[in-house]
Chimera marker file (.cmm) of the C-alpha trace (Angstrom):
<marker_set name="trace">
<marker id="1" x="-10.524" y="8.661" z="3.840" r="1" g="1" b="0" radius="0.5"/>
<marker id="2" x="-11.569" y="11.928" z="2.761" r="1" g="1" b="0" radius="0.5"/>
<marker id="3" x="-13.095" y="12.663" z="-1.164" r="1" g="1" b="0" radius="0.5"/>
<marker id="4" x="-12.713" y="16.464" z="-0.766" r="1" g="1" b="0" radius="0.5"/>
<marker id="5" x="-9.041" y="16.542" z="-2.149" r="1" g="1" b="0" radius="0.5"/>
<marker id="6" x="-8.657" y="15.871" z="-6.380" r="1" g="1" b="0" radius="0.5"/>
<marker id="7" x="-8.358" y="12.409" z="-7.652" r="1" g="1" b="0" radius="0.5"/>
<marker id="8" x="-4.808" y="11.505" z="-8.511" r="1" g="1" b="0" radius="0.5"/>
<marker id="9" x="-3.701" y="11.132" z="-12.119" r="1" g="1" b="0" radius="0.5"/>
<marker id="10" x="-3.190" y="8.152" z="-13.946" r="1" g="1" b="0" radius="0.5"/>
<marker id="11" x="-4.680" y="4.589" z="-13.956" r="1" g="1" b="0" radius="0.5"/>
<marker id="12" x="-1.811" y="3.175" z="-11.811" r="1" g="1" b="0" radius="0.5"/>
<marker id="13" x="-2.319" y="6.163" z="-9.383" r="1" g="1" b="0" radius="0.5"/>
<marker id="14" x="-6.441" y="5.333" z="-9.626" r="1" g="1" b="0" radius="0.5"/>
<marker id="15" x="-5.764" y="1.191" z="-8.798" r="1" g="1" b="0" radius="0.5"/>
<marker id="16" x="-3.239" y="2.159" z="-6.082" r="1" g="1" b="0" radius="0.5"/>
<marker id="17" x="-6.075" y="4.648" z="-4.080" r="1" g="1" b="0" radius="0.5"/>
<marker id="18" x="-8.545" y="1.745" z="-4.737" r="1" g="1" b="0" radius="0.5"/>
<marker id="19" x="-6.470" y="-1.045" z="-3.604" r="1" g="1" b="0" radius="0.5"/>
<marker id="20" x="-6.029" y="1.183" z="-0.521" r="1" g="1" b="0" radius="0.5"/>
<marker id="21" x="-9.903" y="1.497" z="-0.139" r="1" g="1" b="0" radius="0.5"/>
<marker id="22" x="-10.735" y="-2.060" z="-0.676" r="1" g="1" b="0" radius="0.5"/>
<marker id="23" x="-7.562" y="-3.453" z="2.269" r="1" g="1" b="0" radius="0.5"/>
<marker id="24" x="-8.985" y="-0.300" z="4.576" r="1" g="1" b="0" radius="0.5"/>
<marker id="25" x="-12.334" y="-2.139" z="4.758" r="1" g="1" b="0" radius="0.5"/>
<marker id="26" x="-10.561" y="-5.310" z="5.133" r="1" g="1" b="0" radius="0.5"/>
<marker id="27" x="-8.377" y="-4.034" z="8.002" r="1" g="1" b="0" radius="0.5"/>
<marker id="28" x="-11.124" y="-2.424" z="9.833" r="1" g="1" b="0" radius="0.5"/>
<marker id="29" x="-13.697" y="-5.362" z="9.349" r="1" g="1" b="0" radius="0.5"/>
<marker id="30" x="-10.506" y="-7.559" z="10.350" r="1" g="1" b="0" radius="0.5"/>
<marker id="31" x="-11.770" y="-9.531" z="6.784" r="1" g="1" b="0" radius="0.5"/>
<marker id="32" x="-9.401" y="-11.379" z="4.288" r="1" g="1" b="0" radius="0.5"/>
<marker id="33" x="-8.619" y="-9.178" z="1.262" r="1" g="1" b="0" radius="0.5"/>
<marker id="34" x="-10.175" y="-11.543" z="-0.858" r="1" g="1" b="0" radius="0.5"/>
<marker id="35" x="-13.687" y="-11.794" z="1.069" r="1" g="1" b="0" radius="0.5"/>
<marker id="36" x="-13.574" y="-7.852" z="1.057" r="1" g="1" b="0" radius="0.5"/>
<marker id="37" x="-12.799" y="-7.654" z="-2.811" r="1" g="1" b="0" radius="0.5"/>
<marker id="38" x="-15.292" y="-10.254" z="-3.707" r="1" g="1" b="0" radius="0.5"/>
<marker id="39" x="-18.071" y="-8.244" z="-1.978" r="1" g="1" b="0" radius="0.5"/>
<marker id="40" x="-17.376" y="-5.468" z="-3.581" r="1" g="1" b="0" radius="0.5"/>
<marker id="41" x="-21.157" y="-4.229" z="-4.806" r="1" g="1" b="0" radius="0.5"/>
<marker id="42" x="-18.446" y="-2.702" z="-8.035" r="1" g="1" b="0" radius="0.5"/>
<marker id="43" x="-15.941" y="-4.893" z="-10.063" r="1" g="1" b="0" radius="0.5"/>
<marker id="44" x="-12.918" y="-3.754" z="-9.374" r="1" g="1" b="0" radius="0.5"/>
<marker id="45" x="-10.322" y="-3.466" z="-12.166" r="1" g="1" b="0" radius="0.5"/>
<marker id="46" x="-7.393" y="-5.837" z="-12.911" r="1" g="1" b="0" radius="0.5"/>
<marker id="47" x="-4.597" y="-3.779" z="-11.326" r="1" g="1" b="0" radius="0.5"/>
<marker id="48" x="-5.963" y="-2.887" z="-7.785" r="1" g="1" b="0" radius="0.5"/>
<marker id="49" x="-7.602" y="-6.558" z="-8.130" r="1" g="1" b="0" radius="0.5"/>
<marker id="50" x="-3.287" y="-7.814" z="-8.299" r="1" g="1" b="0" radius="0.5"/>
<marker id="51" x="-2.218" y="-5.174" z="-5.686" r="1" g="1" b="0" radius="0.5"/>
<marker id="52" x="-5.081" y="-6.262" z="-3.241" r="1" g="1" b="0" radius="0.5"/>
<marker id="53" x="-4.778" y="-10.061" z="-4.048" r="1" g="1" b="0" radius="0.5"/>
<marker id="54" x="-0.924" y="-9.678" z="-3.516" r="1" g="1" b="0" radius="0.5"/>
<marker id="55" x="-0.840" y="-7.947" z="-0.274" r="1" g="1" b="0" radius="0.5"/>
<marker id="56" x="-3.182" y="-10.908" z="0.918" r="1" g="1" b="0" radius="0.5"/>
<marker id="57" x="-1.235" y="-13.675" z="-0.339" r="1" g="1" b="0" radius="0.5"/>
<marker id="58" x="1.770" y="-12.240" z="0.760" r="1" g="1" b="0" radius="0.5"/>
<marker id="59" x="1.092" y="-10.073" z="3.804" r="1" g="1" b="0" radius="0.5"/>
<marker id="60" x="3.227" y="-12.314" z="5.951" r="1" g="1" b="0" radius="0.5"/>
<marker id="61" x="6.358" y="-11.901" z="4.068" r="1" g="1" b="0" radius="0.5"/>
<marker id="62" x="5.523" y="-8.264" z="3.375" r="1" g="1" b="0" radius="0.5"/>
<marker id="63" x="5.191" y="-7.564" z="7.224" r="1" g="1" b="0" radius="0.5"/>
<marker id="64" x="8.291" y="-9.219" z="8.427" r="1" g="1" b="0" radius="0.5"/>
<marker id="65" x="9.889" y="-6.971" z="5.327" r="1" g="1" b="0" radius="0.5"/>
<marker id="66" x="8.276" y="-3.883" z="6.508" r="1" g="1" b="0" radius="0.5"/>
<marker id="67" x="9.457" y="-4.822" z="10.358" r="1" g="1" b="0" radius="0.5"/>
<marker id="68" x="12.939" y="-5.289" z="9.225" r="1" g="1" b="0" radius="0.5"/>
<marker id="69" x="12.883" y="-1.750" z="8.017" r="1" g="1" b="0" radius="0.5"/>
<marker id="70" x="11.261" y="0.152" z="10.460" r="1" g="1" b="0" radius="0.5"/>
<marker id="71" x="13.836" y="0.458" z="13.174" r="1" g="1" b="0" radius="0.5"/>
<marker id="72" x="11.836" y="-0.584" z="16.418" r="1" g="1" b="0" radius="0.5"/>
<marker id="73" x="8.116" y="-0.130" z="14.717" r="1" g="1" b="0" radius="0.5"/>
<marker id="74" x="5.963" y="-3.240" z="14.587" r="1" g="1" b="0" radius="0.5"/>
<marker id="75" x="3.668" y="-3.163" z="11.700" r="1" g="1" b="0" radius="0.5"/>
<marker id="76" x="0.651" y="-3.365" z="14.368" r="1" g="1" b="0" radius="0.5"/>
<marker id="77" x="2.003" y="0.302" z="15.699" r="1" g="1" b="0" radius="0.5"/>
<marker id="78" x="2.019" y="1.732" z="12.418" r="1" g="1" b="0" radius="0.5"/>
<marker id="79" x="-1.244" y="4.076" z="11.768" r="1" g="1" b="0" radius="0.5"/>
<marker id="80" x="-3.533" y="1.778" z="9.619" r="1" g="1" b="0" radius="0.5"/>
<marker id="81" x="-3.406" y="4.252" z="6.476" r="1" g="1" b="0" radius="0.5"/>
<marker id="82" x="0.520" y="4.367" z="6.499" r="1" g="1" b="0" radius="0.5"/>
<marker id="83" x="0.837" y="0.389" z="6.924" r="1" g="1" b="0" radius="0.5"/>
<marker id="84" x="-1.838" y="-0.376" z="4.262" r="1" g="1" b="0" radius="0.5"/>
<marker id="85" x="0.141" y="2.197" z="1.920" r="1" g="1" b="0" radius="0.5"/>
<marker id="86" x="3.238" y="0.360" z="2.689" r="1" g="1" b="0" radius="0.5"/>
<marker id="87" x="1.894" y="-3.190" z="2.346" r="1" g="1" b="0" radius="0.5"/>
<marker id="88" x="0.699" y="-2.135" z="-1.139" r="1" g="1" b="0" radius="0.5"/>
<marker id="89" x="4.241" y="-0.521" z="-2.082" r="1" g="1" b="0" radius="0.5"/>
<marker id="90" x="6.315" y="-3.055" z="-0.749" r="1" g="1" b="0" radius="0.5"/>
<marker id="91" x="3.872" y="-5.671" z="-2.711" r="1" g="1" b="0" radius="0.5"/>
<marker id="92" x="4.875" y="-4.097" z="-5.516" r="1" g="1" b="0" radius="0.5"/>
<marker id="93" x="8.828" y="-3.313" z="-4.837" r="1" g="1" b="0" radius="0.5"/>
<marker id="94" x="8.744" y="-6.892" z="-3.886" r="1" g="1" b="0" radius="0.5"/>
<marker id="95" x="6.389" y="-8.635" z="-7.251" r="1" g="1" b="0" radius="0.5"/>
<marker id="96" x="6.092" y="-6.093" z="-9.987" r="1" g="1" b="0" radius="0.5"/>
<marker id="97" x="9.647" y="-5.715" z="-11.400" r="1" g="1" b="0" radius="0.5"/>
<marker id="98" x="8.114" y="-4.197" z="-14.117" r="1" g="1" b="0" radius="0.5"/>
<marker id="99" x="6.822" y="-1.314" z="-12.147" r="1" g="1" b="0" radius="0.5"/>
<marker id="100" x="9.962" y="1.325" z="-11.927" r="1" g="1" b="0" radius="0.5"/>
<marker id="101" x="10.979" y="2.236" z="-8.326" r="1" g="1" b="0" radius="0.5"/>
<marker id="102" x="10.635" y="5.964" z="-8.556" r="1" g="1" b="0" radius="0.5"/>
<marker id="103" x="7.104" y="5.552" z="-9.444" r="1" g="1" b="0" radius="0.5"/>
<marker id="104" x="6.084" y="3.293" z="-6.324" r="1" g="1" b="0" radius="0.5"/>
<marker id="105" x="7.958" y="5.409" z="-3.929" r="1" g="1" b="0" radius="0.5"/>
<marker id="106" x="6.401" y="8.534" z="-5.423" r="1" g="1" b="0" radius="0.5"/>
<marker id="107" x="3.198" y="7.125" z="-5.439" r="1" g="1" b="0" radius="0.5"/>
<marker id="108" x="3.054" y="5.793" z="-1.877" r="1" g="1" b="0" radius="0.5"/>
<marker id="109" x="3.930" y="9.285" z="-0.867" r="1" g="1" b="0" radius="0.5"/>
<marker id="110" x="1.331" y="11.020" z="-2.582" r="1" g="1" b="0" radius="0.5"/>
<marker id="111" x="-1.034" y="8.597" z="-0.644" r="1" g="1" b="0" radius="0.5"/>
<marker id="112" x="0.503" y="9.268" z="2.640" r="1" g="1" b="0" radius="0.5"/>
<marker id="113" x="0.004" y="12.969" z="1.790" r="1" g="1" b="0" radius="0.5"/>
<marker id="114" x="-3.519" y="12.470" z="0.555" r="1" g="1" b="0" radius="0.5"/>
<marker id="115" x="-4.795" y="10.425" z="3.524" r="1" g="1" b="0" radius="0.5"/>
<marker id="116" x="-2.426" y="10.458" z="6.595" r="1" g="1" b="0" radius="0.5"/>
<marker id="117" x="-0.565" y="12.343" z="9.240" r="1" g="1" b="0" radius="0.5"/>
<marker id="118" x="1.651" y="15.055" z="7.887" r="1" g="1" b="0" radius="0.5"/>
<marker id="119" x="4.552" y="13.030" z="9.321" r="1" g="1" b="0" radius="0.5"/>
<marker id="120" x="3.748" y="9.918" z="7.332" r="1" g="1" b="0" radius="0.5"/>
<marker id="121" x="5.275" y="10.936" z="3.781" r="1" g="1" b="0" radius="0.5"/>
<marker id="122" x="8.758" y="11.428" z="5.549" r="1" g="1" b="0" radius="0.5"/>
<marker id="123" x="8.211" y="8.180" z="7.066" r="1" g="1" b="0" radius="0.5"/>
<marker id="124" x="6.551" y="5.554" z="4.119" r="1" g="1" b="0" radius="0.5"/>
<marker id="125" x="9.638" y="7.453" z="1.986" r="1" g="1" b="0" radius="0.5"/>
<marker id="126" x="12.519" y="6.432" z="4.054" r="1" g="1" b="0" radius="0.5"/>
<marker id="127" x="11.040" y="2.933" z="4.936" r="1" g="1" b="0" radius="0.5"/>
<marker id="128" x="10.457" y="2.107" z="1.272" r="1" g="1" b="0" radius="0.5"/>
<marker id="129" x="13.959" y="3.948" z="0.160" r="1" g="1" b="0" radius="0.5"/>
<marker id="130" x="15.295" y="1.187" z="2.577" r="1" g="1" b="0" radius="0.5"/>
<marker id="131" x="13.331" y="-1.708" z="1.305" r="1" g="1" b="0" radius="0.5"/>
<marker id="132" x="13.629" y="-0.603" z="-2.512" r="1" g="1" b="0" radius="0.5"/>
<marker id="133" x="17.627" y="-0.913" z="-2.285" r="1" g="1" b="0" radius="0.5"/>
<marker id="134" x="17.335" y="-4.491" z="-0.822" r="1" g="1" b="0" radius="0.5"/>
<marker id="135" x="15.059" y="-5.806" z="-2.915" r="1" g="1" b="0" radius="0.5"/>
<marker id="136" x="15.501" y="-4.213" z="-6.390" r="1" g="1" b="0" radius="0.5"/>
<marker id="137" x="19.022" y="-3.384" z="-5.902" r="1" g="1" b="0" radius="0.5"/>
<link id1="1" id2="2" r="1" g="1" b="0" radius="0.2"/>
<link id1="2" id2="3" r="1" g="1" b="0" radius="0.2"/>
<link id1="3" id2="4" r="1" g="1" b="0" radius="0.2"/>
<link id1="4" id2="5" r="1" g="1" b="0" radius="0.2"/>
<link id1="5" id2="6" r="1" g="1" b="0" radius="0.2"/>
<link id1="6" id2="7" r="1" g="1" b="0" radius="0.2"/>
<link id1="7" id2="8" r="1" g="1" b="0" radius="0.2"/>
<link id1="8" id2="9" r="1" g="1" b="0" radius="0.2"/>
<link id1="9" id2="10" r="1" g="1" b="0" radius="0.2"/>
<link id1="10" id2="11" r="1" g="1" b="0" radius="0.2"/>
<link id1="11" id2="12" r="1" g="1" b="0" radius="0.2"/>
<link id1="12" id2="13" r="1" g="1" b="0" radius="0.2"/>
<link id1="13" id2="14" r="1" g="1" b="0" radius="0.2"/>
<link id1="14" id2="15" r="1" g="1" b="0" radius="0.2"/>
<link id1="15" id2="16" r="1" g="1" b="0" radius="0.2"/>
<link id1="16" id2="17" r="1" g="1" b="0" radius="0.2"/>
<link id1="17" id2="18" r="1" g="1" b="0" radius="0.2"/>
<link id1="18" id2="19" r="1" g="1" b="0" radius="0.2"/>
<link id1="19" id2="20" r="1" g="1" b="0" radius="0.2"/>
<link id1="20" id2="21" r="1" g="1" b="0" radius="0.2"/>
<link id1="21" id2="22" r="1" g="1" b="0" radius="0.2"/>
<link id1="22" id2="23" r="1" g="1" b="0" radius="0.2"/>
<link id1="23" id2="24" r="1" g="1" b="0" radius="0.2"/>
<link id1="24" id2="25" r="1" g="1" b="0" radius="0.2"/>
<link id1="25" id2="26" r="1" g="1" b="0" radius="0.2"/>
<link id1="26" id2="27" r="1" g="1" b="0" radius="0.2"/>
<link id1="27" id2="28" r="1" g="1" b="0" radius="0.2"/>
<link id1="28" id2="29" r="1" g="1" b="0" radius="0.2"/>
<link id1="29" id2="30" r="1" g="1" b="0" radius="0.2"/>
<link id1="30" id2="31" r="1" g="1" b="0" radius="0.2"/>
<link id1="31" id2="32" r="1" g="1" b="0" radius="0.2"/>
<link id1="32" id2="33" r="1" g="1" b="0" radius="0.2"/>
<link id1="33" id2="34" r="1" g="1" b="0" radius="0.2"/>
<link id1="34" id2="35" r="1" g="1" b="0" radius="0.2"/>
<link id1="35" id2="36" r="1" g="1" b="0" radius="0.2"/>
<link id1="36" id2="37" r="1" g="1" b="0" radius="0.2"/>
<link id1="37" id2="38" r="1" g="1" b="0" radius="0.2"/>
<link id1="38" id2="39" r="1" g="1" b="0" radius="0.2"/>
<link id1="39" id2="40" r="1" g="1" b="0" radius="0.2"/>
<link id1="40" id2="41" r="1" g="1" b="0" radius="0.2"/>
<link id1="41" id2="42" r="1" g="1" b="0" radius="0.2"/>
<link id1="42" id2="43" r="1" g="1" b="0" radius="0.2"/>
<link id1="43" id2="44" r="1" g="1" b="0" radius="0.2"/>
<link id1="44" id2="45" r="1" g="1" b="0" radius="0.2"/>
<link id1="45" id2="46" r="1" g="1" b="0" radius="0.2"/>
<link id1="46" id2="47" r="1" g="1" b="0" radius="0.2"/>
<link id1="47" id2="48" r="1" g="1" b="0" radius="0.2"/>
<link id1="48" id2="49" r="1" g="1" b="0" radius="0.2"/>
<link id1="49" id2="50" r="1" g="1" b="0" radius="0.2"/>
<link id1="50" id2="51" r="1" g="1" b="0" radius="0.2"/>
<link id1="51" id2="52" r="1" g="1" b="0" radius="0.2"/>
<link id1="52" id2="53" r="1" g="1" b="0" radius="0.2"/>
<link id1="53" id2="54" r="1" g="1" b="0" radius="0.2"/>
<link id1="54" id2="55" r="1" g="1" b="0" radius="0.2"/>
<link id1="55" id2="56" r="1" g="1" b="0" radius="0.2"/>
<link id1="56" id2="57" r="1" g="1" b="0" radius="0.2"/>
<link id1="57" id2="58" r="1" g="1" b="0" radius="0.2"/>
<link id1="58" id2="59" r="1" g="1" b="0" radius="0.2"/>
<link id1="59" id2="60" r="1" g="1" b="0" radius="0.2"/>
<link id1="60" id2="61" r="1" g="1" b="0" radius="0.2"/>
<link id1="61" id2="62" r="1" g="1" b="0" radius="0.2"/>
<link id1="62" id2="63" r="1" g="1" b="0" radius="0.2"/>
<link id1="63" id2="64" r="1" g="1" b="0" radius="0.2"/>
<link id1="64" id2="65" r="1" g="1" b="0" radius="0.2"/>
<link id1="65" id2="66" r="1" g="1" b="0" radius="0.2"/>
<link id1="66" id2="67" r="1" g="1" b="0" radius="0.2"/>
<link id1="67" id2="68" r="1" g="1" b="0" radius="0.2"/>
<link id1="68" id2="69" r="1" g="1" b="0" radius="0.2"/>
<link id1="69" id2="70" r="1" g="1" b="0" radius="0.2"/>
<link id1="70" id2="71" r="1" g="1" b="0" radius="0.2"/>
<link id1="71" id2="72" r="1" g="1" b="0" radius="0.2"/>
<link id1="72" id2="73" r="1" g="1" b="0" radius="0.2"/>
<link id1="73" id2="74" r="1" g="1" b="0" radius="0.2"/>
<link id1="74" id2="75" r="1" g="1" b="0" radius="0.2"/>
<link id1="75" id2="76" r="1" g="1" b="0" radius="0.2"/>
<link id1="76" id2="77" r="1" g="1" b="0" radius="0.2"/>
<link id1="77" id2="78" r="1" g="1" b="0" radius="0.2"/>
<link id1="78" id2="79" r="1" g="1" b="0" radius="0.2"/>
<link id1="79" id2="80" r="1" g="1" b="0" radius="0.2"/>
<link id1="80" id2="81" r="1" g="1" b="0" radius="0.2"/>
<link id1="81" id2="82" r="1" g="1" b="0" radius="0.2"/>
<link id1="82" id2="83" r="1" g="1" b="0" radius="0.2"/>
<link id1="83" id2="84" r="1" g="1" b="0" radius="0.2"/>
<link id1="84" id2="85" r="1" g="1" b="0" radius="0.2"/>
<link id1="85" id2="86" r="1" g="1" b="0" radius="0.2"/>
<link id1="86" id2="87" r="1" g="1" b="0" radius="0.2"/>
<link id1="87" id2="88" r="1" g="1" b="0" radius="0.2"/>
<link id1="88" id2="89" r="1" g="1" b="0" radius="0.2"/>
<link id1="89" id2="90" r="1" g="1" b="0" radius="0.2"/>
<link id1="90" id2="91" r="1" g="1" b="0" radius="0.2"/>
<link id1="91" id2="92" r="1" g="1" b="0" radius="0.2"/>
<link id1="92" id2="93" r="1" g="1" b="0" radius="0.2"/>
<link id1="93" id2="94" r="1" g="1" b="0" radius="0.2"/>
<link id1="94" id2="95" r="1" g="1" b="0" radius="0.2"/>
<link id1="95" id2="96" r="1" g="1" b="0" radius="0.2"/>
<link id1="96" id2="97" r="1" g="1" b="0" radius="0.2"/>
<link id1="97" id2="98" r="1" g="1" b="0" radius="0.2"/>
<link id1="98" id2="99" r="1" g="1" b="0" radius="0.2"/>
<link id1="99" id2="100" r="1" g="1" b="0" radius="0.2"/>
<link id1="100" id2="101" r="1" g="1" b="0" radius="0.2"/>
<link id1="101" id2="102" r="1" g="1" b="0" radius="0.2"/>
<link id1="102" id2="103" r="1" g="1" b="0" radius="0.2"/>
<link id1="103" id2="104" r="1" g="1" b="0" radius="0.2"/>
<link id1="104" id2="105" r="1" g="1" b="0" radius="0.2"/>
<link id1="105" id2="106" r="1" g="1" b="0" radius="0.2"/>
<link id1="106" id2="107" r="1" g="1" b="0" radius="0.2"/>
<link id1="107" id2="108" r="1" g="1" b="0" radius="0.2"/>
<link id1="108" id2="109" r="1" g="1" b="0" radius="0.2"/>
<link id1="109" id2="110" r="1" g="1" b="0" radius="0.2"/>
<link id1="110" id2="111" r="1" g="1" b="0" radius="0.2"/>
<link id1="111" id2="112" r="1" g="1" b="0" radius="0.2"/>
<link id1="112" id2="113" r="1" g="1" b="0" radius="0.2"/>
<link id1="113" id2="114" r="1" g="1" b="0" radius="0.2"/>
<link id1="114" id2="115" r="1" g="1" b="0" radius="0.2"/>
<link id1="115" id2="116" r="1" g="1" b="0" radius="0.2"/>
<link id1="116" id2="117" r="1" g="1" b="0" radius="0.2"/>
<link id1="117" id2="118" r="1" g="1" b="0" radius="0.2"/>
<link id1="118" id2="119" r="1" g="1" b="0" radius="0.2"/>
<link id1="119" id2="120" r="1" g="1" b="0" radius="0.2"/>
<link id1="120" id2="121" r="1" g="1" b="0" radius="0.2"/>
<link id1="121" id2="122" r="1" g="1" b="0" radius="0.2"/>
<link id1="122" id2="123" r="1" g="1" b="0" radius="0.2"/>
<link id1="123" id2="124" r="1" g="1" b="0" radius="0.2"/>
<link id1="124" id2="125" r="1" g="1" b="0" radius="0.2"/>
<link id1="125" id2="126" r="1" g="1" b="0" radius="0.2"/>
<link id1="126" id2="127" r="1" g="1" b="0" radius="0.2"/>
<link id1="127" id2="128" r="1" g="1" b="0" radius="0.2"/>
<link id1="128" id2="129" r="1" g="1" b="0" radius="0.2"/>
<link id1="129" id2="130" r="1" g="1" b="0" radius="0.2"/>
<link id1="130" id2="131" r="1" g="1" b="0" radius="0.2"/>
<link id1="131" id2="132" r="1" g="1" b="0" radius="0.2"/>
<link id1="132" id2="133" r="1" g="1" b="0" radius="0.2"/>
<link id1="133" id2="134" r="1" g="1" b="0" radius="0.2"/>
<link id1="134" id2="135" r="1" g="1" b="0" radius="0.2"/>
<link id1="135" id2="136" r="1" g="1" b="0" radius="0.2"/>
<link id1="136" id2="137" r="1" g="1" b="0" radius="0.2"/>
</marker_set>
């Protein structure tokens, strides 16, 4: 993940790009999310700490929501960036009623921007459009 772009805005925005550090080093050292966070040489805040714990406790149900959604795309096929950017939105779509739609969408977008493909925003948008309406609507 590159640090030569400007740091988003916003606490929220700040917790989601950490929780998306933090499950990276999970996915690529194939580690729980909760052995990754707790060796964190940092203490991570409260909010990424809830996003990261989340996605673990609930990655099953999260990836069987993402498959639904996907038309044809296992989560496995998904680039690692654009699934961990999902898991986290969908975590919150999902657990975090309190967190307004727009916002998540928007945010996982900006991620997608920041650290993926240039086909990815077009792509996490329309997957999480699909989820949002099931599950908030």
């Amino acid at each position: 993940m590159s640090d030569a772009k400007l740091p988003l805005v916003g606490s929220r925005s700040e917790a989601r790009e950490t929780a998306l550090a933090v499950l990276y080093e999970a996915e690529i050292n194939a580690a729980a999310a909760a052995d990754t966070l707790a060796g964190q040489a940092v203490a991570v805040e409260d909010y990424p700490t809830e996003l990261i714990l989340g996605v673990g406790e609930h990655l099953e149900r999260i990836d069987e929501v993402l498959e639904q959604f996907s038309d044809g795309w296992t989560v496995n096929r998904m680039p690692v960036i654009d699934r961990l950017i999902l898991r986290i939105a969908a975590f919150e779509l999902m657990h975090r009623p309190d967190v307004p739609t727009g916002v998540i969408l928007h945010e996982a977008v900006e991620l997608a921007t920041r650290y993926s493909t240039e086909k990815s925003p077009p792509f996490v948008n329309g997957l999480l459009a699909g989820i949002s309406r099931d599950v908030r609507e």
